[in-house]
C-alpha positions as CSV (number, residue, x, y, z in Angstrom):
1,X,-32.1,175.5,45.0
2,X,-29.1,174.5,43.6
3,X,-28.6,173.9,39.6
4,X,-29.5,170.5,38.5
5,X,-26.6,168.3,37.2
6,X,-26.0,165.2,35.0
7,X,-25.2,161.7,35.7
8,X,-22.3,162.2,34.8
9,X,-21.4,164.6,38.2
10,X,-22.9,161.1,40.9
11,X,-19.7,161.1,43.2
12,X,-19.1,157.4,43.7
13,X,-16.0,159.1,46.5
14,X,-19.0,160.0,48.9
15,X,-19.3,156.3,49.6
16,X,-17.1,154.8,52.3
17,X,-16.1,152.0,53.7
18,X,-15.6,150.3,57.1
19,X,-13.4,147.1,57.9
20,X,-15.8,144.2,58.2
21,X,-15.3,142.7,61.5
22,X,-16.1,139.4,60.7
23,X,-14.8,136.6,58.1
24,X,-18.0,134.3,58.6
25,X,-20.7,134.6,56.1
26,X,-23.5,136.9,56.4
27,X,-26.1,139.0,54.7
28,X,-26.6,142.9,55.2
29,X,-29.8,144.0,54.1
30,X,-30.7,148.1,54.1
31,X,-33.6,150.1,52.8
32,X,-34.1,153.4,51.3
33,X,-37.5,154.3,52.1
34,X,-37.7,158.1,50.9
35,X,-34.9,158.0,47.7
36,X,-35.5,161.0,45.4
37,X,-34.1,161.9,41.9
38,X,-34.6,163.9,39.3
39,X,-36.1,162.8,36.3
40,X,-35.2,163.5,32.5
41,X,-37.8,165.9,32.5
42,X,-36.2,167.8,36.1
43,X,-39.0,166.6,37.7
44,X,-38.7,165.0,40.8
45,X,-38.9,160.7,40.7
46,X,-39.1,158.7,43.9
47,X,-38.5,155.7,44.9
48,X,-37.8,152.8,47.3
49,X,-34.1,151.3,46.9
50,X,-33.3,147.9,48.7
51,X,-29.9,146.9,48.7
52,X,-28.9,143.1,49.8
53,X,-24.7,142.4,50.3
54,X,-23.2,139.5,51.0
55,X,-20.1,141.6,52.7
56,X,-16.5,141.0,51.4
57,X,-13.4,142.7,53.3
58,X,-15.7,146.0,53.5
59,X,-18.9,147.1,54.6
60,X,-21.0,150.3,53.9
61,X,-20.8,153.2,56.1
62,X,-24.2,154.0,56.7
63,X,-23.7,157.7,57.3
64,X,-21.8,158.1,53.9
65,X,-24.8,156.3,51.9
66,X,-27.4,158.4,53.4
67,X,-25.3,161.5,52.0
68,X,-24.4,159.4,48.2
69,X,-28.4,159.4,48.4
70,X,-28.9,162.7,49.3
71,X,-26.5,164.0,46.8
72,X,-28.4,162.4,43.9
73,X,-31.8,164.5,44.7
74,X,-30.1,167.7,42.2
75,X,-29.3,165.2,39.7
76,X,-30.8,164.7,36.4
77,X,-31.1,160.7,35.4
78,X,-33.4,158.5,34.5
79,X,-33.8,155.2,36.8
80,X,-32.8,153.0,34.0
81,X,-29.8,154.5,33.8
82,X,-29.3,154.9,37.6
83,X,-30.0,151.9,39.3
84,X,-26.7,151.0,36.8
85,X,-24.4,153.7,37.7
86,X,-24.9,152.8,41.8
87,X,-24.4,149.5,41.0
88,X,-21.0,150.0,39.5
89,X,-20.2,152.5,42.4
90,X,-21.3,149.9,45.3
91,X,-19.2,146.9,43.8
92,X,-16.4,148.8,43.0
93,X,-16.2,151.1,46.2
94,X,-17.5,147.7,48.3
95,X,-16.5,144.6,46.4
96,X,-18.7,142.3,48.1
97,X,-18.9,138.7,47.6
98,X,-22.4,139.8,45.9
99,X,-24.9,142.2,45.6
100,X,-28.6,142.5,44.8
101,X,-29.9,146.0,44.0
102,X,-33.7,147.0,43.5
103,X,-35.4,149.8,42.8
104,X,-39.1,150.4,43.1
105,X,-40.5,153.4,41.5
106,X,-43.3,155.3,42.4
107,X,-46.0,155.5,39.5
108,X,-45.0,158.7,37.0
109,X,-48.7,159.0,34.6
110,X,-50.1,156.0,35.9
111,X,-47.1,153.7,35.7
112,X,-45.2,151.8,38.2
113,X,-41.6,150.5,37.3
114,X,-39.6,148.1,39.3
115,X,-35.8,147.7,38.5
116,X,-33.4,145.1,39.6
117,X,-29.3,144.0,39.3
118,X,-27.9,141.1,40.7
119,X,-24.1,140.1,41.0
120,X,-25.2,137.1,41.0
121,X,-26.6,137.2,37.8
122,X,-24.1,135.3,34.4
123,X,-25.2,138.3,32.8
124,X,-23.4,140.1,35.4
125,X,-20.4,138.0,35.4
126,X,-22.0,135.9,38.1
127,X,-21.6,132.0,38.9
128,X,-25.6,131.8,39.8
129,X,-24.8,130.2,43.0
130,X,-27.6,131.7,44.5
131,X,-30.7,130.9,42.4
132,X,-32.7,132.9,45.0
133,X,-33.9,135.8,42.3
134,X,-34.6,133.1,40.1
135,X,-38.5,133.0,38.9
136,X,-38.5,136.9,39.4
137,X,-39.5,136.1,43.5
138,X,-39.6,139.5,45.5
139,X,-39.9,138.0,49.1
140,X,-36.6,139.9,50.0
141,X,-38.3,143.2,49.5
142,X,-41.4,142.5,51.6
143,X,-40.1,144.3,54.8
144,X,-43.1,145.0,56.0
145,X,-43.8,146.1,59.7
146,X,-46.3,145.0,62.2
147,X,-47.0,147.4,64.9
């Protein structure tokens, strides 16, 4: 096993980008069912990220986010801190017209913790066009399965 780094090592250049083939609006939703960290303590956290983009000129390459995520798993960072940094690194690599970002923790003692950052958001620099996090609503994470 490898020696644990900092935040401070997350390679935002592992992320890349495709031309987006089309101009007309639409919404790309993707799921990371299995996402591991470490915590302050080096102890493993894990959670489930969901990631909703409104696409600009660029869209994710899938393959290259599976590896961004994969990469984080030796790195020492609490979520708090994390769900900020891959923010940052998805609208700067991406620079999409927005882009919603949550982060659902699995319980550590007892305690669940659910984190979320929306472009959207004025706190964010956003116009609040949107209004669809509004009242704290979580519908767009329900991606549940019927089989």
């Amino acid at each position: 096993m490898s020696k644990p780094k900092l935040y401070k090592e997350i390679d935002k250049s592992i992320l890349l980008s495709i031309p987006n083939p089309s101009k007309e609006a639409y919404e790309i939703k993707i799921k990371i069912p299995e996402f591991t960290f470490l915590g302050v303590k080096e102890q493993p956290d894990f959670a489930t990220v969901y990631l909703t983009m409104y696409p600009g000129n660029k869209i994710i390459e899938l393959k290259s986010l599976k590896h961004y995520a994969y990469h984080l798993r030796d790195i020492v960072v609490s979520y708090e801190r994390l769900i900020n940094i891959m923010y940052d690194h998805l609208m700067e690599v991406y620079e999409p017209e927005r882009l919603r970002l949550s982060m659902i923790c699995n319980p550590r003692g007892g305690i669940s913790a659910k984190l979320a950052i929306d472009s959207d958001w004025a706190a964010r620099g956003g116009d609040e066009r949107f209004k669809d996090w509004a009242g704290g609503g979580s519908s767009h994470e329900d991606w549940s399965v019927l089989m």
